[in-house]
KOLGU-161727 format. One record per residue: residue number from 1; residue in one letter; x, y, z of N, C-alpha, C in turn. Coordinates in nm, 3 decimals, always signed. Example, Ala and Ser with C-alpha at 12.3 -4.5 7.8 and 13.67 -1.06 7.14 Angstrom:
2
NODE  seq  type       nu       nv       nw      cau      cav      caw       cu       cv       cw
NODE    1     A   +1.319   -0.569   +0.780   +1.230   -0.450   +0.780   +1.320   -0.330   +0.780
NODE    2     S   +1.285   -0.225   +0.708   +1.367   -0.106   +0.714   +1.290   +0.003   +0.787
END
This chain:
156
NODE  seq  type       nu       nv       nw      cau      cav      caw       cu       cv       cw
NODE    1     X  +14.165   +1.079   +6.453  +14.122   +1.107   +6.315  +14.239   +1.151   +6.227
NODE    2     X  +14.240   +1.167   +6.133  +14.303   +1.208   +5.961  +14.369   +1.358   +6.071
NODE    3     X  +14.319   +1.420   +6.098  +14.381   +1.592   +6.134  +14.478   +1.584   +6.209
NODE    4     X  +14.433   +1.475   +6.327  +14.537   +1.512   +6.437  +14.677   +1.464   +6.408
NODE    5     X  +14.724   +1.431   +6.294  +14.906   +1.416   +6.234  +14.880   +1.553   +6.136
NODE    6     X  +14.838   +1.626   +6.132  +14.866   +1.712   +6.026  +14.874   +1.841   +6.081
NODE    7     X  +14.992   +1.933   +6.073  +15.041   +1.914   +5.914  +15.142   +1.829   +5.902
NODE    8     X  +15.192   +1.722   +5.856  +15.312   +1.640   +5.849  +15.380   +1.654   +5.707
NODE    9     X  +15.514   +1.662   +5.802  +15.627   +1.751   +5.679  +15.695   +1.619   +5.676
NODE   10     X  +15.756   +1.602   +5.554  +15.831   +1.504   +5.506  +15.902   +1.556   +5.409
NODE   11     X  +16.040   +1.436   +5.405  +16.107   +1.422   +5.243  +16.199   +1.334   +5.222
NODE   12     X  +16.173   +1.297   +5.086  +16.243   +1.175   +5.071  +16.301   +1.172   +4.913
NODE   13     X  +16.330   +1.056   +4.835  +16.339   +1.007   +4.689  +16.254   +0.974   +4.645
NODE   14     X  +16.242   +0.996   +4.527  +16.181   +0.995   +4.436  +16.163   +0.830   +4.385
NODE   15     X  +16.088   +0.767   +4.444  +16.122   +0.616   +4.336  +16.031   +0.586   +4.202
NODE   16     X  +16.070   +0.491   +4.135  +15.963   +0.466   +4.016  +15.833   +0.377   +4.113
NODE   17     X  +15.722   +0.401   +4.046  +15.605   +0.334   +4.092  +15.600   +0.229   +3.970
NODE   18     X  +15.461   +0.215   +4.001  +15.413   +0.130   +3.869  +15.373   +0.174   +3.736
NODE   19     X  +15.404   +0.241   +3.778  +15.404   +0.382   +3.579  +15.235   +0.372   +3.587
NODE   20     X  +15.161   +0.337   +3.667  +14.988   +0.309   +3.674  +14.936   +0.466   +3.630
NODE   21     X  +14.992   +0.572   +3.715  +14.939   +0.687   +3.696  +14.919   +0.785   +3.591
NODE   22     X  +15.079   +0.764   +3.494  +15.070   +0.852   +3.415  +15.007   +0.787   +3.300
NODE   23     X  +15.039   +0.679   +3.263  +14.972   +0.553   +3.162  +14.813   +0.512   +3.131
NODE   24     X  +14.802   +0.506   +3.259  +14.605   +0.484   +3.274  +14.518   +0.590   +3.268
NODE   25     X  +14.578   +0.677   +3.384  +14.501   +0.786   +3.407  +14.531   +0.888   +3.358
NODE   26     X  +14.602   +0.947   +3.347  +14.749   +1.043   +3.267  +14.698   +1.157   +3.406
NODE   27     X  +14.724   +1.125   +3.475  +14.741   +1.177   +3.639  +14.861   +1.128   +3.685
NODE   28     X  +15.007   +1.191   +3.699  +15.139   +1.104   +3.732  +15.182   +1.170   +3.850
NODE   29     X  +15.221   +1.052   +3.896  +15.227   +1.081   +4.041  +15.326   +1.045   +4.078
NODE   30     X  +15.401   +1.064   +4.192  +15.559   +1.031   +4.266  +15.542   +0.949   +4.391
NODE   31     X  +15.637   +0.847   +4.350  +15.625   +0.758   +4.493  +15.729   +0.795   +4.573
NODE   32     X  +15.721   +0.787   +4.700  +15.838   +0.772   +4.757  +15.872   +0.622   +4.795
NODE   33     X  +16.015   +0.622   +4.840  +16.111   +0.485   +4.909  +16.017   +0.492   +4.996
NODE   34     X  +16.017   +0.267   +4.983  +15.969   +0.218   +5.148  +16.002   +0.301   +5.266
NODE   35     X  +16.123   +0.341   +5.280  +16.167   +0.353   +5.355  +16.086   +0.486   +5.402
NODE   36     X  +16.046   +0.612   +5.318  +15.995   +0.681   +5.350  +15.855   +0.647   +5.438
NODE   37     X  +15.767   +0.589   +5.359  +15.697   +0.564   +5.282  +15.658   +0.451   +5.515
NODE   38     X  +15.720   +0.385   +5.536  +15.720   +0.314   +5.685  +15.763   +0.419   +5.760
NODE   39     X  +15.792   +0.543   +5.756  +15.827   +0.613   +5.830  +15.687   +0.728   +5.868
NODE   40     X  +15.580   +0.725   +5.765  +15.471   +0.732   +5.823  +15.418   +0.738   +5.952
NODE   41     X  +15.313   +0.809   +6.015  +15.270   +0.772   +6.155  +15.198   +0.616   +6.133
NODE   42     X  +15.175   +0.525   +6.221  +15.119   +0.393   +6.162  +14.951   +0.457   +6.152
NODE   43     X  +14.932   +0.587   +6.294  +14.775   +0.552   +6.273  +14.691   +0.663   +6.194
NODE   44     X  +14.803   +0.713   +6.120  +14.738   +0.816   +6.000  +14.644   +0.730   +5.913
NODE   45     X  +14.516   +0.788   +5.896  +14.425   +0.669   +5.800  +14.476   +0.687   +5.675
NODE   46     X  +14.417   +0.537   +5.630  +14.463   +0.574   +5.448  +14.366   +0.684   +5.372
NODE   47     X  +14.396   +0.704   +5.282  +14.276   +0.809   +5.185  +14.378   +0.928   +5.141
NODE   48     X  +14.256   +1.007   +5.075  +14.347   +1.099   +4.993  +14.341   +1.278   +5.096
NODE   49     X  +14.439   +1.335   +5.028  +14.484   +1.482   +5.130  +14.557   +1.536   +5.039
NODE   50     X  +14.553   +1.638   +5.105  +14.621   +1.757   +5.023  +14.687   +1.822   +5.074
NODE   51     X  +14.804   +1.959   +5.004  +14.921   +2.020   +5.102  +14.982   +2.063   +4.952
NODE   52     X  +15.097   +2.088   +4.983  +15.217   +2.146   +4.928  +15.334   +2.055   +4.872
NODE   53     X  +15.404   +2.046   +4.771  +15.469   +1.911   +4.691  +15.614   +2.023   +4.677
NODE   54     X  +15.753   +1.977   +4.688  +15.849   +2.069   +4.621  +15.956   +1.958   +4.631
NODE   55     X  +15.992   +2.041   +4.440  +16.097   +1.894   +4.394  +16.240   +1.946   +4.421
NODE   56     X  +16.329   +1.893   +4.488  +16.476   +1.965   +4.470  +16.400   +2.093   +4.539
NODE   57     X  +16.505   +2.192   +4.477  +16.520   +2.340   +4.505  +16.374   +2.440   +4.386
NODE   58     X  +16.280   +2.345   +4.368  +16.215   +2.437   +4.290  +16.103   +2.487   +4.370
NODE   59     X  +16.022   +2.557   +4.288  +15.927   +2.618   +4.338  +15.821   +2.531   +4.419
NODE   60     X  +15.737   +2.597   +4.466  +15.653   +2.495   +4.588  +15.516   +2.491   +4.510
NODE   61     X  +15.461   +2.386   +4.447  +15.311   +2.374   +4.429  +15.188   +2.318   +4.491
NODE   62     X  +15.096   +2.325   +4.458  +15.009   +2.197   +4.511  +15.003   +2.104   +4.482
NODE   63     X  +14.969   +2.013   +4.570  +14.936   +1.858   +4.532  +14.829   +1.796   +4.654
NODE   64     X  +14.770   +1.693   +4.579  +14.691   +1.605   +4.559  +14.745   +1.490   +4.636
NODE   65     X  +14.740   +1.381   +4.733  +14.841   +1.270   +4.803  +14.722   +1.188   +4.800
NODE   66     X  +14.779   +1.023   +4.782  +14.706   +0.910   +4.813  +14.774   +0.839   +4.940
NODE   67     X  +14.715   +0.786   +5.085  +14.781   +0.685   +5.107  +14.711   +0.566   +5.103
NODE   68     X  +14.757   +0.452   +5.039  +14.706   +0.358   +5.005  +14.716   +0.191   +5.054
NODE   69     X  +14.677   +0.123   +5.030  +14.725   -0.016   +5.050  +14.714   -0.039   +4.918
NODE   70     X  +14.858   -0.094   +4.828  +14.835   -0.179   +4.764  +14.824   -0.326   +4.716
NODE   71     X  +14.708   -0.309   +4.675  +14.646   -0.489   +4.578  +14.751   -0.550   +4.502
NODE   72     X  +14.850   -0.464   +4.451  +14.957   -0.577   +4.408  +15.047   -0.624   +4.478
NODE   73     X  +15.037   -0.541   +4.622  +15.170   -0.586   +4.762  +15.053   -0.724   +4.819
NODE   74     X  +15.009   -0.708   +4.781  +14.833   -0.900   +4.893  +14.844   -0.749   +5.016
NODE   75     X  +14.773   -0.635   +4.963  +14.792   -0.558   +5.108  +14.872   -0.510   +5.186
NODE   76     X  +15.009   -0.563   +5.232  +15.107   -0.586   +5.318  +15.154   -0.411   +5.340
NODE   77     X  +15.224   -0.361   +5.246  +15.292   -0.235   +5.192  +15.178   -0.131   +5.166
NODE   78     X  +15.208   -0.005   +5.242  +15.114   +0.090   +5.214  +15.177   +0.176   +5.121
NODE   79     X  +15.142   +0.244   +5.033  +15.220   +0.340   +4.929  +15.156   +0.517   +4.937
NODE   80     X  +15.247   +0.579   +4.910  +15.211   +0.726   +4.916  +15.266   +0.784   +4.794
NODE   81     X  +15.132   +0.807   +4.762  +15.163   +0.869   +4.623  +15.119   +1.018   +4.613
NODE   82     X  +15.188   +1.102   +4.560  +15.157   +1.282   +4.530  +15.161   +1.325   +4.415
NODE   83     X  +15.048   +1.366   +4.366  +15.032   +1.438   +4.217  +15.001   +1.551   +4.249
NODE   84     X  +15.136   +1.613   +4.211  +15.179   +1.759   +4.198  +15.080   +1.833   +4.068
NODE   85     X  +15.026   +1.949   +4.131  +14.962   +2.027   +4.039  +14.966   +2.090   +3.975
NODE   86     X  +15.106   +2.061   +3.865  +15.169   +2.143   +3.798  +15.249   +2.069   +3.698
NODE   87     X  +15.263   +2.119   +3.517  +15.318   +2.035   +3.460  +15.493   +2.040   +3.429
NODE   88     X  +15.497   +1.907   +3.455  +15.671   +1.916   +3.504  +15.710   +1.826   +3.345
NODE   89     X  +15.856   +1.875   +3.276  +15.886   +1.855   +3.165  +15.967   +1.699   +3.141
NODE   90     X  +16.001   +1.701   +3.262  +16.049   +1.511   +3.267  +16.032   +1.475   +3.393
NODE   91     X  +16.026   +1.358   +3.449  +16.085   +1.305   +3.489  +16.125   +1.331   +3.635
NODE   92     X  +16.144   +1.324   +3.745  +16.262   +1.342   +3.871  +16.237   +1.221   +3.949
NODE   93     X  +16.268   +1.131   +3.896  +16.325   +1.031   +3.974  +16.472   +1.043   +4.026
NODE   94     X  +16.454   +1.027   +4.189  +16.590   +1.038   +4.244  +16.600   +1.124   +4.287
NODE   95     X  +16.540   +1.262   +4.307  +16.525   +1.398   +4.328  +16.427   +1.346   +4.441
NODE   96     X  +16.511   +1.455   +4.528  +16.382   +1.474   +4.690  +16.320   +1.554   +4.625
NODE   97     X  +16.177   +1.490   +4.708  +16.038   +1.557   +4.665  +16.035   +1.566   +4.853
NODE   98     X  +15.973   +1.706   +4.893  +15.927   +1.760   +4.978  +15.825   +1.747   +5.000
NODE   99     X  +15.707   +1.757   +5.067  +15.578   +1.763   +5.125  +15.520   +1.820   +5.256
NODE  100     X  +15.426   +1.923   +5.239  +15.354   +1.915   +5.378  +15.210   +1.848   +5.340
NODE  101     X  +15.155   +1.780   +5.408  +15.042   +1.771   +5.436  +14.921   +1.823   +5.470
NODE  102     X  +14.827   +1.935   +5.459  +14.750   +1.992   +5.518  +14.628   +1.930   +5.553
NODE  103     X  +14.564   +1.900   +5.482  +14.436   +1.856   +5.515  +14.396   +1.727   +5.442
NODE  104     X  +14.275   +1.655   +5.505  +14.234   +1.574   +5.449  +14.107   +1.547   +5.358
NODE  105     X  +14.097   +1.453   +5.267  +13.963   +1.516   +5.157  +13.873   +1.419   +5.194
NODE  106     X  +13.911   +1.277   +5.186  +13.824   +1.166   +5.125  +13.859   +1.017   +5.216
NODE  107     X  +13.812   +0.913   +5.250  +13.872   +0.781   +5.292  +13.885   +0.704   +5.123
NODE  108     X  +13.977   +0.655   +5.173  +13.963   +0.564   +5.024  +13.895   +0.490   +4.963
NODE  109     X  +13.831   +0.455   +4.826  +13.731   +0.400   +4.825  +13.785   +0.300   +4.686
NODE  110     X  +13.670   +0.228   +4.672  +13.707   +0.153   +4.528  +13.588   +0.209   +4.398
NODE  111     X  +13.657   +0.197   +4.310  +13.595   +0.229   +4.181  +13.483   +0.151   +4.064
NODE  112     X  +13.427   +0.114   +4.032  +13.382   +0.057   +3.937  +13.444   +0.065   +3.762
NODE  113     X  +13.456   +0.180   +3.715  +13.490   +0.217   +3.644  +13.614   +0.316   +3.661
NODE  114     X  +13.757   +0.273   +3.513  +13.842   +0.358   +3.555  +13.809   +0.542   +3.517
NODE  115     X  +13.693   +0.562   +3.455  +13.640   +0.671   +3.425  +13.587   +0.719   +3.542
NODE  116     X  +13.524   +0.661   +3.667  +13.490   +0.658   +3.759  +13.600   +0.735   +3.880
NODE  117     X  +13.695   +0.652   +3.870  +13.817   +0.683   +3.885  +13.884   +0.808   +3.858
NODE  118     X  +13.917   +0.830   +3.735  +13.943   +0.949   +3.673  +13.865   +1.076   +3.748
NODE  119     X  +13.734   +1.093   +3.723  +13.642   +1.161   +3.816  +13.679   +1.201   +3.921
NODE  120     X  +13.700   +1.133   +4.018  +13.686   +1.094   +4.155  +13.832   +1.205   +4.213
NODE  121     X  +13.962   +1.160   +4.115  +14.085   +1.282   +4.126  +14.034   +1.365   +4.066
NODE  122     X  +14.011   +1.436   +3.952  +13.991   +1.554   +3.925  +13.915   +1.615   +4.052
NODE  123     X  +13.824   +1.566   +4.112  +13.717   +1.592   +4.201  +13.825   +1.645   +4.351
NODE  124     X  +13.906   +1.565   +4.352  +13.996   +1.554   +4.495  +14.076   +1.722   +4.424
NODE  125     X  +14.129   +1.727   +4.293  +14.210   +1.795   +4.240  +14.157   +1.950   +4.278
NODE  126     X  +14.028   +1.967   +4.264  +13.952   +2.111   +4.256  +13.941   +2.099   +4.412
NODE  127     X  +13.924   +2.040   +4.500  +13.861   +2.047   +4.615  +14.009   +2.097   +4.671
NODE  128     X  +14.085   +2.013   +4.655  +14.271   +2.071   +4.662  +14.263   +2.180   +4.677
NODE  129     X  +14.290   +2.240   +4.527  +14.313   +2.385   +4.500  +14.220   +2.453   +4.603
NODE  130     X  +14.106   +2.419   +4.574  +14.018   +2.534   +4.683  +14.067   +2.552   +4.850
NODE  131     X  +14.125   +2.456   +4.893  +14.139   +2.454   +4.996  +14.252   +2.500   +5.070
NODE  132     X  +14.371   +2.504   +4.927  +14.476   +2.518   +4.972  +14.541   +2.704   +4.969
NODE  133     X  +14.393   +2.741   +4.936  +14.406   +2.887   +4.888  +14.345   +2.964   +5.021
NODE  134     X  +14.308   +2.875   +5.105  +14.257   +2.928   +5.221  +14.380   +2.988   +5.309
NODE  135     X  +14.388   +3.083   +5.395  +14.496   +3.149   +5.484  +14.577   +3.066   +5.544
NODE  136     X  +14.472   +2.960   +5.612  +14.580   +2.857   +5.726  +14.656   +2.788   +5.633
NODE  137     X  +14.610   +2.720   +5.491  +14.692   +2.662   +5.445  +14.803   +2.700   +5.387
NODE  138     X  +14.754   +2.813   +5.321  +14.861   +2.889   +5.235  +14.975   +2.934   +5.304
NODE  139     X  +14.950   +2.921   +5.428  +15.045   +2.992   +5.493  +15.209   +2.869   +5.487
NODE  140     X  +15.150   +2.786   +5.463  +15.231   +2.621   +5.482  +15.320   +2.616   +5.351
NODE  141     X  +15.281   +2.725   +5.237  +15.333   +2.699   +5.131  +15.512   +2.795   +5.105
NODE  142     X  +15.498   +2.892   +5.264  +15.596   +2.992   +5.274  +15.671   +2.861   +5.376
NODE  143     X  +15.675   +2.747   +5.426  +15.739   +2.731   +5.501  +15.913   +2.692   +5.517
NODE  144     X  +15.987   +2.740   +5.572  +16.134   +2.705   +5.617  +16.204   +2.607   +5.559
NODE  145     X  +16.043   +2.466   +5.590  +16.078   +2.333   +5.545  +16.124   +2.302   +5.397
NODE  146     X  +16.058   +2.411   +5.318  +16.119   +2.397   +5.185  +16.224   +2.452   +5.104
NODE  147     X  +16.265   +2.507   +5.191  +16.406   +2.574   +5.166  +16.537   +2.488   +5.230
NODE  148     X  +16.550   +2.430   +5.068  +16.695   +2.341   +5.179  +16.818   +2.402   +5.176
NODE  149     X  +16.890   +2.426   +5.203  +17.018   +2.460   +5.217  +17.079   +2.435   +5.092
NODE  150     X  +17.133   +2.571   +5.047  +17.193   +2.551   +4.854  +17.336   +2.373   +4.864
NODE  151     X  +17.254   +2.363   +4.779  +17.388   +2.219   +4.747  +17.368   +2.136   +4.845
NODE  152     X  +17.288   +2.130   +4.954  +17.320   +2.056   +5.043  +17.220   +1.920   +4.985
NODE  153     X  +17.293   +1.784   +5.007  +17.207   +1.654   +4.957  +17.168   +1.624   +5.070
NODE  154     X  +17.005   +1.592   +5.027  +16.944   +1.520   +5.147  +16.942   +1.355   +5.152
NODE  155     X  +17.041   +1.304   +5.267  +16.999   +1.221   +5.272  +16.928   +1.123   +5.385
NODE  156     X  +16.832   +1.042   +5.380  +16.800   +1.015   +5.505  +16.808   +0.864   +5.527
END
């Protein structure tokens, strides 16, 4: 099931997506590199989860994660996307974005409507927060993993 890879810590770059998130939904979200992105467990299911997001050397927030198959790859390419719960003033493309993973919310589903849609994250968004305020999780938000070493570039 969804639990037994979690908590899974990652980090990677920042790449551009399809600008889909902040444009449609005005929910913006961070992709990471393929490369991250195949480095995935293969048998983590797709759907959405929640955990801890940290950009560079800043502070650690919550976030919101999709993993997905996308319809514009014919399927092929799975994408992981994280909308951080917090409003950021530009931009960090190119900047490691950090992640733990904690828990899982939802399997993925399809929408009818993009209002439908819209819904459906806010919905993942509150269930987030609530969850991530719990002891076991919170505890994930003090972790080691997000403290990188001053100046040091990550690269992988």
């Amino acid at each position: 099931g969804a639990m037994r890879n979690l908590p899974y810590f990652c980090r990677g770059e920042v790449v551009k997506g399809f600008g889909r998130g902040s444009k449609e939904l005005g929910i913006p979200t961070a992709n990471f590199s393929e490369q991250v992105v195949e480095s995935f467990p293969s048998d983590i299911p797709t759907g959405i989860y929640y955990g801890w997001a940290c950009v560079g050397n800043g502070d650690v927030h919550k976030m919101v994660l999709s993993i997905g198959w996308n319809p514009f790859y014919k399927n092929i390419k799975k994408s992981v996307e994280t909308h951080i719960i917090h409003t950021f003033k530009e931009d960090f493309y190119g900047e490691i974005l950090s992640i733990v993973i904690t828990g899982y919310i939802r399997p993925e589903k399809n929408f009818d409507s993009l209002d439908a849609l819209i819904s459906a994250i806010q919905e993942d968004i509150e269930e987030a927060k609530r969850q991530l305020d719990l002891p076991e999780h919170l505890k994930l938000k003090e972790d080691n993993f997000f403290h990188l070493p001053e100046g040091k570039i990550v690269n992988n």
